[in-house]
N, C-alpha and C positions, 0 to 999 in steps of 0.2 A: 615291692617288686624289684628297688637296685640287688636287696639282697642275693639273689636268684641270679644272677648273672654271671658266667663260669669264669670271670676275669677276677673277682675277687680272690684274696689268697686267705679269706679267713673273715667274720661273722663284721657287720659295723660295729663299732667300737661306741659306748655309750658311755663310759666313766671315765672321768681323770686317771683312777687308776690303772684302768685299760689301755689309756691313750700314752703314759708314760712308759708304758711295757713295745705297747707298739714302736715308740720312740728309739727308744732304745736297741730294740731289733734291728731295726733300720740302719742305726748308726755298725752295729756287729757287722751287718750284710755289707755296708759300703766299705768298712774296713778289711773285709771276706775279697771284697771285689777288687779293693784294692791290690793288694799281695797277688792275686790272678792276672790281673789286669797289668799294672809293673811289675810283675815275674822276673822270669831270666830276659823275657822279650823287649820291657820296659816300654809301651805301649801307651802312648797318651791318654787313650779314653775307649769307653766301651766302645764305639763305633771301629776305631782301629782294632781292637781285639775281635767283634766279630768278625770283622773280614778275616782272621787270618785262623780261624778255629772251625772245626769240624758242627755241622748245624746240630748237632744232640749236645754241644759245649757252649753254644751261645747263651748270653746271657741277656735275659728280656729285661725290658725298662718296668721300673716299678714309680707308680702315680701312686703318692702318699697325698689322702684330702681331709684335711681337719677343717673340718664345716664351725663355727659360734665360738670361734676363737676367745673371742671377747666374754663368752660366757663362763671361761672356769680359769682365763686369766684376770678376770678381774675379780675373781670370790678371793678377797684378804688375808682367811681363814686357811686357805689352803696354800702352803708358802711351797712346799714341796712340789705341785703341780708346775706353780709357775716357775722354779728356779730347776726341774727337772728339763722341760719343755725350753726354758732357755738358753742351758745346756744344750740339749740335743741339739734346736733347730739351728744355732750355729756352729756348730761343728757339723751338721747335713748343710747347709745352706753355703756353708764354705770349700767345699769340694763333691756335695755327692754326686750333683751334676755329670761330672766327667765318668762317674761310675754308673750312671746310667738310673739313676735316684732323682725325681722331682715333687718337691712338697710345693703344694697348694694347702696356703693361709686363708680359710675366710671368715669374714665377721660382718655383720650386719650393723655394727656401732663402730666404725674407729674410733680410737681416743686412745691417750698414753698408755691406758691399765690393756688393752687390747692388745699393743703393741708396741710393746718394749724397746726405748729404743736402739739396742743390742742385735737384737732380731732385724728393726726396719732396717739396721745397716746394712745388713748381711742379707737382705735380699732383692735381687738384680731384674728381676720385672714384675711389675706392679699395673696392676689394672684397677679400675674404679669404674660402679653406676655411680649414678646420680645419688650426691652426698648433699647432707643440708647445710654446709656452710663452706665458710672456706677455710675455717680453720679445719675440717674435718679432710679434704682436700689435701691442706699441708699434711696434716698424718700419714695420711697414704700413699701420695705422691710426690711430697715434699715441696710443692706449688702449687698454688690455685689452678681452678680450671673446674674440677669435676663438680662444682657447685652449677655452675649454666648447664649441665649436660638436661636435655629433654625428656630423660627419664625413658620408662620401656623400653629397658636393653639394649641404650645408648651409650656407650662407653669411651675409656680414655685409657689409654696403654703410656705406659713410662716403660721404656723396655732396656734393658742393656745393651751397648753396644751396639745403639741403634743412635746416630745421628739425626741430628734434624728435631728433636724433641719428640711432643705429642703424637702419638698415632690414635683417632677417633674412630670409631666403626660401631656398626648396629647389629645386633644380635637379633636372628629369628627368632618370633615369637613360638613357644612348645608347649601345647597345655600339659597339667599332670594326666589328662586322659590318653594323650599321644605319648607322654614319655614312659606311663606305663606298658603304652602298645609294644615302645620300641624294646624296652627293657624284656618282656616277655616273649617275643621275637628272639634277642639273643639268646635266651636261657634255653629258648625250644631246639636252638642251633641251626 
């Protein structure tokens, strides 16, 4: 049903080596947007540049989500995956942001093979459910905490630039029947 939805810019992606091409592209676009973006204008970020460009020149934000992270960084065998994907996402994670570029990492195992720590560096908010320990915690958030969380879509935000620490909050519950309702909804338009 998500496939079907007119905000995608192209099929989900199922192979590593699908996911390294997507990568890639991504990193081309934000360097694309760059050069547009710092122009002769020299414009801090895409939000500055929309303001000052005609609405057929605007440039939309792109939500990159690579869902089982953990699953084809931690295949051994495939060295090319994970030293591609390491690659990319720091060099995306290090400025794509300003060009109007945000990857969402997720994996349902944290652990080191999951999440490089290259990658954990380099990226600036981090959320967690309920993880089984506290080492798993440290992985993601760099401190305990998401080990107490009470589970069903109870979470913890580590966020950048955000004072104060923790931010906790509860997610509404969406069965797969309502978010296919919702997804079929947008495709009908």
């Amino acid at each position: 049903w998500v496939e079907h939805v007119p905000h995608l810019d192209g099929p989900i992606i199922t192979t590593p080596e699908d996911a390294i091409i997507a990568l890639k592209q991504l990193v081309e676009e934000m360097e694309r947007r760059y050069v547009e973006i710092l122009g002769p204008t020299k414009l801090a970020n895409i939000d500055a540049y929309n303001e000052t460009v005609d609405e057929q020149k605007k440039l939309p934000r792109i939500y990159f989500f690579h869902d089982e992270l953990a699953d084809w960084m931690a295949d051994k065998s495939d060295t090319q995956y994970r030293d591609a994907v390491s690659d990319y996402v720091v060099r995306l994670s290090g400025k794509a942001r300003a060009a109007g570029i945000h990857l969402f990492l997720i994996t349902q195992r944290p652990d080191k093979d999951a999440l490089p720590g290259l990658i954990k560096a380099n990226m600036g908010n981090k959320i967690a459910l309920k993880v089984s320990n506290r080492l798993n915690s440290q992985i993601v958030l760099d401190e305990p905490g998401a080990e107490g969380l009470l589970g069903h879509g109870h979470m913890i935000a580590k966020l950048a630039n955000q004072p104060g620490g923790m931010i906790y909050a509860q997610a509404p519950y969406l069965s797969a029947a309502e978010a296919a309702q919702i997804a079929q909804a947008i495709a009908k338009g």
